[in-house]
PAZA-575434 format. One record per residue: residue number from 0; residue in one letter; x, y, z of N, C-alpha, C in turn. Coordinates in steps of 0.05 Angstrom, whole numbers. Layout:
N
    i  aa     n_X     n_Y     n_Z    ca_X    ca_Y    ca_Z     c_X     c_Y     c_Z
  NUM   a       X       Y       Z       X       Y       Z       X       Y       Z
...
! end
This chain:
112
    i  aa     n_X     n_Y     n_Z    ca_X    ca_Y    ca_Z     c_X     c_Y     c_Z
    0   x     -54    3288    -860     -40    3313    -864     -18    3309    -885
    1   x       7    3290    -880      22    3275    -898       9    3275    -926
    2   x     -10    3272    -935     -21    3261    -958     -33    3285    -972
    3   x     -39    3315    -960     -45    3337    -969     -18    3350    -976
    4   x       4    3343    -967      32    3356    -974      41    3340    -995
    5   x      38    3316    -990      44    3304   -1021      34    3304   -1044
    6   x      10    3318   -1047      -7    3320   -1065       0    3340   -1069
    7   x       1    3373   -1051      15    3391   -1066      41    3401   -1075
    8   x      53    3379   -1067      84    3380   -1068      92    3359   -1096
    9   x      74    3343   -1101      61    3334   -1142      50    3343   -1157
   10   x      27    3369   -1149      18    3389   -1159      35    3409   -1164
   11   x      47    3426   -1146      68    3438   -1144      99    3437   -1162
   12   x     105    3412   -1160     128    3409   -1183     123    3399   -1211
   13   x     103    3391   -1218     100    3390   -1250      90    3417   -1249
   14   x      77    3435   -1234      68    3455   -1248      96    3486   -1251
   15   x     120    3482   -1237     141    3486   -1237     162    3475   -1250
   16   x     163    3449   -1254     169    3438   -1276     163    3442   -1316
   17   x     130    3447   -1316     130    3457   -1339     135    3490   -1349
   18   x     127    3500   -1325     127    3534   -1331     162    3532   -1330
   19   x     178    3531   -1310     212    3531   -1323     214    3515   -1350
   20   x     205    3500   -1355     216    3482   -1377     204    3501   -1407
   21   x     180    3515   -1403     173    3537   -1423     178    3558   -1438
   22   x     193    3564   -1403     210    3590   -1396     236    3586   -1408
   23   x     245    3566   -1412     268    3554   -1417     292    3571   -1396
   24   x     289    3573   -1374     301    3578   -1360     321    3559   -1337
   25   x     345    3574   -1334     372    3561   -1318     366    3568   -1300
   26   x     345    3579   -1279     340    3581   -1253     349    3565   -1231
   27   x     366    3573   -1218     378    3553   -1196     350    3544   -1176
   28   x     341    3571   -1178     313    3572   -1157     295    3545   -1159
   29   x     286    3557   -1189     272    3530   -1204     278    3503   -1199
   30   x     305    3496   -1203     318    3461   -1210     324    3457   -1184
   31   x     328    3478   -1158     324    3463   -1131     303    3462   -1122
   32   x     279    3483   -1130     252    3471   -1122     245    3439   -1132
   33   x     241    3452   -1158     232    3414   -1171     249    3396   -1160
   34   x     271    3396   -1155     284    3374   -1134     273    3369   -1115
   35   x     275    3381   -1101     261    3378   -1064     229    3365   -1071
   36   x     215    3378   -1094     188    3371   -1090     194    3347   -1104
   37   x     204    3332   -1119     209    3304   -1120     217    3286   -1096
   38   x     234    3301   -1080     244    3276   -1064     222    3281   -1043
   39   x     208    3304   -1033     187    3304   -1022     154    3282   -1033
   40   x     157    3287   -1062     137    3263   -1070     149    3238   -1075
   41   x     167    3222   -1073     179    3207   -1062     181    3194   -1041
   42   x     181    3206   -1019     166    3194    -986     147    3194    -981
   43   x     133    3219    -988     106    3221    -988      75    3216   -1000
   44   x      81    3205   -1030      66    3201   -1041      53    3168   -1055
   45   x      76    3162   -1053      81    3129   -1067      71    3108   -1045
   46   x      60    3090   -1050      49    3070   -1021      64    3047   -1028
   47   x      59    3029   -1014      79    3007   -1025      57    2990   -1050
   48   x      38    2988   -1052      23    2982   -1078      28    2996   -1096
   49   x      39    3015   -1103      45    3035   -1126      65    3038   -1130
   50   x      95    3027   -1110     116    3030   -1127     127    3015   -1153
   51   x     112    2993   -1169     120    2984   -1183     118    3004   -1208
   52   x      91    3004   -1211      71    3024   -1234      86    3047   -1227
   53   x      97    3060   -1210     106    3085   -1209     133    3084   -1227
   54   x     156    3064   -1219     174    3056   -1215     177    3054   -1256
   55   x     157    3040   -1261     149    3032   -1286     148    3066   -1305
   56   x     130    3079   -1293     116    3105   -1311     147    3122   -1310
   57   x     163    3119   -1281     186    3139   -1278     205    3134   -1301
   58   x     206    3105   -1298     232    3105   -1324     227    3103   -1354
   59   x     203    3101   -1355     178    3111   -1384     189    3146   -1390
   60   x     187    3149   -1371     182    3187   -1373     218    3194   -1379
   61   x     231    3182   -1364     263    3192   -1365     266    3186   -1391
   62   x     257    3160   -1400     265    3150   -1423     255    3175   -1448
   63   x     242    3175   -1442     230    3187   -1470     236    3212   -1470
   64   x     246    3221   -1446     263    3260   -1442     282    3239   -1458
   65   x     298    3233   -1459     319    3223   -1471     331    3231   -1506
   66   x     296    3227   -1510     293    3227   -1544     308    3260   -1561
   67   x     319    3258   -1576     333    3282   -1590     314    3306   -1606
   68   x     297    3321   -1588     270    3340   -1594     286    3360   -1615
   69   x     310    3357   -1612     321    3382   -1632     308    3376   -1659
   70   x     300    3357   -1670     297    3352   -1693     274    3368   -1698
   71   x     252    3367   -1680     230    3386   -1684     228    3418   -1688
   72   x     255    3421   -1691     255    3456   -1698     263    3463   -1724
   73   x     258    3436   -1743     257    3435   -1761     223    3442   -1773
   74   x     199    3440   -1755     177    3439   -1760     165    3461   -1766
   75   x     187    3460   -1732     175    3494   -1712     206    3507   -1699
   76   x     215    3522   -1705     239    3527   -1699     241    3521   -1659
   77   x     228    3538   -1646     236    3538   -1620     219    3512   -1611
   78   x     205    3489   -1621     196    3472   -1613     208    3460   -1595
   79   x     227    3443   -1611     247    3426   -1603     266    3439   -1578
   80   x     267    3456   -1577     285    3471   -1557     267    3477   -1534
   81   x     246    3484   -1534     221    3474   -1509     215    3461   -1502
   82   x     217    3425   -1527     211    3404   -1505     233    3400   -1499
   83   x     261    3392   -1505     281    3384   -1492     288    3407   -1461
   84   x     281    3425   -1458     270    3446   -1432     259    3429   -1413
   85   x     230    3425   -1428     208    3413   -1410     217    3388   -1402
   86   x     221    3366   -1416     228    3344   -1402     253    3346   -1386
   87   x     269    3358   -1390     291    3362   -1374     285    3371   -1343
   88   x     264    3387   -1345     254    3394   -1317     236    3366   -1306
   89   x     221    3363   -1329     204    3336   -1326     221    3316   -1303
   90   x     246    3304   -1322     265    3291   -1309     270    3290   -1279
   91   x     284    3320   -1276     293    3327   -1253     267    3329   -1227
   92   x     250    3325   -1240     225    3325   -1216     214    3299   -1210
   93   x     226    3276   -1236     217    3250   -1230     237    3236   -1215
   94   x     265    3244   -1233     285    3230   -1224     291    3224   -1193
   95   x     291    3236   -1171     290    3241   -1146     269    3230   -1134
   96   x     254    3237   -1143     217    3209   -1134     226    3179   -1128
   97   x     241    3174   -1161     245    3153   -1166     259    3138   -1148
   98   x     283    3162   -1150     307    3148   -1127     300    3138   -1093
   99   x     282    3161   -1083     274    3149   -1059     251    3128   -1063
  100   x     235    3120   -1081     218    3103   -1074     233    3076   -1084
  101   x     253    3074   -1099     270    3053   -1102     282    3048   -1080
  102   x     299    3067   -1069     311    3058   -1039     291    3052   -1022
  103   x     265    3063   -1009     250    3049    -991     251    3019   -1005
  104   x     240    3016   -1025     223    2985   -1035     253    2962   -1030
  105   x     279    2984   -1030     300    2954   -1023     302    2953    -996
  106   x     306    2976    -982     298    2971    -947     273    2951    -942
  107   x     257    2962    -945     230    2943    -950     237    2909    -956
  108   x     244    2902    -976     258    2875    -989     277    2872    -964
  109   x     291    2884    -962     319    2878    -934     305    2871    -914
  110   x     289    2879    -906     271    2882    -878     263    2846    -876
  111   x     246    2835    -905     225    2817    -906     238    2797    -900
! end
């Protein structure tokens, strides 16, 4: 049952994740959903064989929201201003994943 909520609760926030990030919208609604459905895929989704690779792809992904997209509205005017949107939501749906599956894996380590 666990494993059908986490799947739509990772379905669910990238696909809320990119439609706000398109929208370019300040929705409180929005940035506390994609929260919750991160820390929800966070407990729920990650096994302990996958937190490395996860752990790995999460700070891949933050990193590269990072990058300065404004330059691209030099190409395409509103480009740049849609991806820095998108990953920003991107972020906020990984960031929180991240955080709980980092804290299990040191409980986990504490435990051993």
């Amino acid at each position: 049952m666990h494993h059908k909520v986490g799947h739509y609760a990772f379905v669910g926030g990238v696909l809320i994740a990119v439609i706000a990030g398109l929208l370019q919208t300040t929705s409180v609604f929005f940035a506390f959903s994609i929260l919750l459905l991160g820390i929800v895929v966070g407990f729920l989704n990650i096994s302990a064989k996958e937190v490395t690779p996860f752990l790995v792809a999460a700070i891949a992904l933050i990193l590269a929201g990072s990058a300065d997209f404004q330059v691209l509205n030099i190409i395409f005017d509103p480009l740049g201003t849609v991806m820095t949107s998108l990953f920003a939501y991107i972020k906020l749906f990984v960031a929180p994943a991240a955080l709980v599956v980092s804290l299990k894996s040191i409980v986990a380590l504490a435990r051993s």
